[in-house]
N, C-alpha and C positions, 0 to 999 in steps of 0.2 A: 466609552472606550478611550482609554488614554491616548491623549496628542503624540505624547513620547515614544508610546509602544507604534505609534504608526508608520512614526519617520526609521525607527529603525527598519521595522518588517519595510517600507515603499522603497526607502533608499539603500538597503541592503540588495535589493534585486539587480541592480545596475551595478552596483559598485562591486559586485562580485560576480559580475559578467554572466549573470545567467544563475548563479547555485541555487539559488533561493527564485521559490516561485509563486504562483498564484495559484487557485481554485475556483473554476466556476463550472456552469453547465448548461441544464438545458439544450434547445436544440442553434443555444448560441455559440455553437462550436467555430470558432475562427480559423481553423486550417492546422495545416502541423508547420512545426518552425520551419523557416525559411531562413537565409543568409543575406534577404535585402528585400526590401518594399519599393512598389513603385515610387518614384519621386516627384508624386502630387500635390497636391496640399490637403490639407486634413476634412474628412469626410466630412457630409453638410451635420449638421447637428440633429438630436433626436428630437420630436418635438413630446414635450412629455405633457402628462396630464396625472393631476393625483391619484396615488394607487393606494389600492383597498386590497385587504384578504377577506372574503365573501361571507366566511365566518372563521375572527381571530379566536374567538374560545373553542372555538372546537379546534383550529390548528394549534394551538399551546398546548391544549390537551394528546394531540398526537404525536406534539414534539417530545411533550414531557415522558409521557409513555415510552417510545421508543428509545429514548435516552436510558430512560432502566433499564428498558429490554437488555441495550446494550451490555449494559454492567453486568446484568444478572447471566446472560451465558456468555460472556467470555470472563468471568470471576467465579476462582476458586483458592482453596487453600486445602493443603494433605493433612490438615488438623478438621478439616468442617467437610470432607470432600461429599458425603451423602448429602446433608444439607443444602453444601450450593447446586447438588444436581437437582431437586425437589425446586427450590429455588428458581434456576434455568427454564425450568419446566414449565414451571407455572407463569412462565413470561416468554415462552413460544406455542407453538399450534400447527398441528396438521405433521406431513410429511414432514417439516423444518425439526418439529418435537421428537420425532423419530431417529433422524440421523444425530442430532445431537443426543442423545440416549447413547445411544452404537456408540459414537466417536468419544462421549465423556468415560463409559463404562469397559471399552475397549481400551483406548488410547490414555486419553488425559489419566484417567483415576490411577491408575498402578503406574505411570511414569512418574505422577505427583508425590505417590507413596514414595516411590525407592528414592525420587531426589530431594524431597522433602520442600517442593517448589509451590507458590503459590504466584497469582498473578492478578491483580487488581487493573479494574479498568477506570479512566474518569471522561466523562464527555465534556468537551469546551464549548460544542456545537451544535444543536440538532436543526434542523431545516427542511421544511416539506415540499418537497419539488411539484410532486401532483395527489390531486385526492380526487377518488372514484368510489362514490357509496362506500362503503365500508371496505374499502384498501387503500391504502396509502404506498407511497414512496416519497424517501429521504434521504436527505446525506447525512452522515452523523460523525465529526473529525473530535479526535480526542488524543489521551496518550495511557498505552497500554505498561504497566509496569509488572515485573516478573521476578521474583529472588528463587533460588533453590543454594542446595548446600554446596552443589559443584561448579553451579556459573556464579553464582554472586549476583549480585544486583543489575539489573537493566530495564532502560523506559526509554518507550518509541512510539513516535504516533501511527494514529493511523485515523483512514479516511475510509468510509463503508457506505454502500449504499445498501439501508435498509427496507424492506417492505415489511407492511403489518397487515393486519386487520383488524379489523372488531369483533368484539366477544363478548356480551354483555356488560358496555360499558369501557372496557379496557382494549387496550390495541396490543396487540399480539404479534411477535415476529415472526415472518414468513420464512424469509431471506436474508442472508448478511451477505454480501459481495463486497470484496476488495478488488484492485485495481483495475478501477473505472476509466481509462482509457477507452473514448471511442463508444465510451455507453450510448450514445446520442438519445438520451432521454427527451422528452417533449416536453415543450412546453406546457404547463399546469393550467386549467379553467380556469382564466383568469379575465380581466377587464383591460383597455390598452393601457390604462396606467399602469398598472403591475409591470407590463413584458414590456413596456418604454426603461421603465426602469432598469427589468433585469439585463436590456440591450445595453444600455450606458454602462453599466457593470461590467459585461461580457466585453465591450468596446476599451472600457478604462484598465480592466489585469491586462487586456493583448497589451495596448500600449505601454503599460507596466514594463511587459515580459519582453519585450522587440524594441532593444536600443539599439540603431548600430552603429560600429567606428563611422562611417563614411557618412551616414544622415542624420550625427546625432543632435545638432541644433535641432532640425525640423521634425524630429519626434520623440525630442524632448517638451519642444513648443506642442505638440499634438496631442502629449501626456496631461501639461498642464492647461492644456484650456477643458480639461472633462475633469479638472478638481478646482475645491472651493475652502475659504478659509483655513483653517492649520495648516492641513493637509497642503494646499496649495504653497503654503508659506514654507512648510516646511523642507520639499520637495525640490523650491526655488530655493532654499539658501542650500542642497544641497549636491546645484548641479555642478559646482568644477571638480568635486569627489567622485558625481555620478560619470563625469565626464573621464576622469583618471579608470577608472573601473571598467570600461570598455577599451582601454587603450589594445586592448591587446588579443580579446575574444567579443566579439557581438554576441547582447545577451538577445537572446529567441525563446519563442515557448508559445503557448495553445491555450486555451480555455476549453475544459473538458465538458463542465457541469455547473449548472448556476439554481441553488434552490433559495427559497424564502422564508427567511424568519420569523419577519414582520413589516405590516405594511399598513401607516395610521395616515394616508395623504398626502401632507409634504413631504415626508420621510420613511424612506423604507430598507432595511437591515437585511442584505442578502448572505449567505453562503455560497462562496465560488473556491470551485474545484480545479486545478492547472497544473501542465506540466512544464518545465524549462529545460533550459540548456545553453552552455553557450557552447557559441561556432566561430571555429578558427578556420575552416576551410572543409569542401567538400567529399575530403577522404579521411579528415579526421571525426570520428563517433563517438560525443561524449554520453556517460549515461543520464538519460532524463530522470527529473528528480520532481515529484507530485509534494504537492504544498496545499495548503486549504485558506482561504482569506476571511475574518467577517468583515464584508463591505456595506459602508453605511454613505446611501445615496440621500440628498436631497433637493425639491423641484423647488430651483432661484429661477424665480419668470416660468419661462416657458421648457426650460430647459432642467433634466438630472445632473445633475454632477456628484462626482464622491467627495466626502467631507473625514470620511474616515474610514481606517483600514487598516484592520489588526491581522498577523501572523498566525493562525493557530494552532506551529510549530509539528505539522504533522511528521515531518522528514527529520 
């Protein structure tokens, strides 16, 4: 993950007082934004220990699957429309196979026909939050792009929590859900090094996301002691920016959902889900804006810290 793309995506969130945010999950939900933090000192530290996924060839394989799934039913085109439905098909199951039928055959197909609209999907992300014998859930953030002859061109991301199954071999969409707000997903069978980790995650977007005018030395300082190398370097050369960027609204925001990509020991690549905003005072409502992060933790001593942390431009 580039150094480059990270300092934008870290140092964008502060400097734009909230616009830009983070993703995580899990049942490491931090609360909903607030307009100030007590004025403690920074919580004791996690004590981490190396994290393992229990079986990484079998989660690549349900990341990779589910990442098609994606593609293949929300992708069509009014020159291929039978095809991509067969397509669709054969990469969901059950009840989920059913509505999508209705909703392509009803809806999508003759709206695609008469606007001559197609809509390609690409995944940036897939990440397995928890697996149960043959079901999974995931988070899967990408960007959805759309032409037809009356709108013209447009790409947006988006952020979904997927479930699959098994099928001889292949994992099969259950479910797609969009905005995960509040999902409180659980934590995945996991070992304590995994969930030390995904805490330090869940711990390092809040702190991301909750800068404020009045404490922002002390949770700036609270940011950078839960990062490590670039990242940390980076972050520090760009606090009198981060500093201007709050001048005027405190950025705040949540951590939604936190899943896992990968986890080989000292290092482990999460997917976190989060919503922001900034706050200028209690009766004004800005609207919250979901962001997706891939954050890449690693255990220095005894302790996770982030080392890096990419954007994956969902909003």
């Amino acid at each position: 993950m580039p150094t480059a793309r990270v300092v934008a995506a870290a140092s964008v969130v502060v400097l734009c007082a909230g616009v830009t945010g983070g993703c995580s999950g899990s049942s490491v939900i931090q609360g909903q934004p607030s307009a100030s933090r007590p004025t403690t000192s920074a919580p004791p530290p996690i004590v981490g220990r190396p994290a393992h996924l229990a079986d990484p060839g079998r989660a690549h394989t349900i990341e990779t699957d589910a990442a098609a799934d994606v593609v293949a039913v929300d992708s069509y085109d009014y020159r291929s429309l039978e095809r991509d439905l067969h397509r669709g098909l054969a990469h969901s199951t059950g009840a989920f196979a059913q509505r999508y039928r209705a909703a392509y055959t009803g809806t999508i197909e003759p709206a695609a026909k008469r606007a001559h609209a197609a809509q390609r999907v690409s995944v940036a992300a897939s990440a397995v939050a928890s697996v149960h014998g043959t079901r999974a859930l995931l988070l899967v953030a990408g960007r959805l792009r759309t032409t037809s002859r009356t709108g013209g061109a447009k790409t947006v991301g988006f952020l979904a929590q997927v479930a699959v199954t098994e099928h001889s071999g292949q994992w099969l969409v259950t479910s797609v859900r969009t905005g995960l707000r509040k999902a409180n997903i659980v934590l995945p069978q996991a070992g304590p090094g995994l969930i030390t980790a995904q805490l330090t995650v869940g711990r390092g977007v809040h702190d991301l996301l909750n800068i404020s005018r009045a404490h922002f030395a002390r949770d700036y300082a609270h940011l950078l002691r839960l990062c490590t190398g670039s990242l940390r370097q980076s972050l520090t050369a760009a606090e009198s920016q981060a500093r201007s960027g709050v001048a005027h609204a405190d950025s705040t925001g949540y951590v939604d959902q936190i899943a896992t990509v990968s986890a080989s020991g000292r290092r482990a690549v999460l997917l976190a889900a989060a919503y922001s905003r900034p706050f200028t005072s209690p009766t004004v409502h800005h609207r919250a804006v979901q962001h997706a992060y891939l954050v890449t933790v690693v255990l220095s001593g005894r302790r996770w810290l982030l080392s890096d942390l990419r954007d994956v431009e969902t909003s």
